[in-house]
Every structure is written in structure tokens, then in C-alpha cells.
N, C-alpha and C positions, 0 to 999 in steps of 0.2 A: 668667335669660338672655333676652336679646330673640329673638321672636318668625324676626327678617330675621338671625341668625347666623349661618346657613348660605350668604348671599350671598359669594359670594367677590371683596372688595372692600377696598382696606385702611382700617383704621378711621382714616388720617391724611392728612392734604394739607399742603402747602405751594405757595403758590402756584396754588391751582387743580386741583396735580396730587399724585396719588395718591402716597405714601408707601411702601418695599418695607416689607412685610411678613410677618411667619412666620406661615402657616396653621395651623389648630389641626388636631389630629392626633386624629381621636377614636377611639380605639383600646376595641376590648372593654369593660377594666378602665375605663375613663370612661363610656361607656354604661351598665355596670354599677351606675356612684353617683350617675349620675344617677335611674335606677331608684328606687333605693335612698333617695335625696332626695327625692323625689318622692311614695314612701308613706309616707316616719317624718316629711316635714313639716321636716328640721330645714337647716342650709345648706348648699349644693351647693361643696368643693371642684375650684378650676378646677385644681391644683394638680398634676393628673398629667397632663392635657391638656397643656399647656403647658410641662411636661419633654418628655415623649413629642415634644412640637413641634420641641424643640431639637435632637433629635435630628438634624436636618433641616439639614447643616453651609452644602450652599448656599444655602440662604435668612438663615441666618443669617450667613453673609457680606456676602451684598446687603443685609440690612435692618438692617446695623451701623450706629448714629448714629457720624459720626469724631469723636470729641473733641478729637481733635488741630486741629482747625479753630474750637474755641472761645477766645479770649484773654481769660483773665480764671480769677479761681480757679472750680471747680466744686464741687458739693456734691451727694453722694448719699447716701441716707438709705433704708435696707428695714429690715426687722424678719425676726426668726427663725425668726418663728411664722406667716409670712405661707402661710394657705390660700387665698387667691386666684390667686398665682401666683406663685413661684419668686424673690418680689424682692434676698434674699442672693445666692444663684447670677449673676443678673441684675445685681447692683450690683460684686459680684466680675470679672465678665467688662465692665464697665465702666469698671474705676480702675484693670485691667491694661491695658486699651488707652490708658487718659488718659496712663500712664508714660511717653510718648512725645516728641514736641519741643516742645508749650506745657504740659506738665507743670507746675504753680506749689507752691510749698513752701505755698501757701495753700489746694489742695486740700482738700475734708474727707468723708472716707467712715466715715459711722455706721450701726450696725446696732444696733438696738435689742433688745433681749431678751422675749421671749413670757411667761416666767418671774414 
């Protein structure tokens, strides 16, 4: 994790300007593996951090990319086994919002298996 994470800034721009996005939520049980990553040496799960984030309905409102304003097919692609951060969840709450009015039968949402 970098050193400046705790800046509360968002990690995106467009145009110049900052990006909405969900603050991490660093709850006990995160502090906890961090700890715990820290003395076994082995890799730090962001993976509860960043549920725990979600929790967070209005920011997750505001920091919704709309797909519906993309023309053209879209492709998303997580895996199942992802300990970085929630990208099933995240790609599920992504191809329910694309259902919407530029929807393309050429969409394509894969999820690859950890397995």
C-alpha cells in the first residue's frame, strides 16, 4: 500500500478534475490483516476493506460510472478469486446497470474462475 493512502483524494481525473469516489473504510477487521500481513510477510487482502467501503450507498451512487452513456458494446471481465478487491461483485453491479438504453446484444461480462 502507498505510503500517501490515507490522502483523501480521488485516485481518478478526467479533465483535470477529480473523479467521485468510495473511501476506503478501514474497519478493525482490516487493521487487523493488515497486522497480521505485516508479520507472516505474506500478501495483504484489500478485499474486506473495500466491501466494508460499499457499504457506503451514497458514495456509491455518486461514484457510479453510467454505462448507459457508452455507445458501443462493453466488456467486463473479474475473476472469482480476486483478493484485491471485490471485482465479481463490482462487475455484477456493472452489467445490471449497462441493461439499460444503449444495452448491445454485443456486450460481454466474464468472470473467470480462481479454481
Amino acid at each position: 500500500i502507498a505510503n500517501d493512502y490515507h490522502v483523501i483524494k480521488s485516485p481518478w481525473s478526467f479533465d483535470g478534475k477529480d473523479v467521485p469516489y468510495i473511501r476506503f473504510m478501514e474497519t478493525p477487521l482490516f487493521i487487523l490483516q493488515m497486522i497480521i500481513t505485516e508479520i507472516s510477510g505474506g500478501p495483504l487482502s484489500l478485499n474486506s476493506m473495500f466491501t466494508d467501503s460499499l457499504k457506503n450507498r451514497t458514495a456509491m451512487d455518486r461514484a457510479k460510472i453510467d454505462l448507459d452513456k457508452i455507445n458501443g458494446p462493453v466488456m467486463i471481465i473479474s475473476g472469482d478469486d480476486d483478493e484485491f478487491w471485490p471485482s465479481e461483485q463490482l462487475s455484477q453491479i456493472a452489467s445490471k446497470a449497462r441493461k439499460g438504453n444503449n444495452y448491445s446484444s454485443h456486450d460481454q461480462y466474464m468472470v473467470y474462475s480462481g479454481n
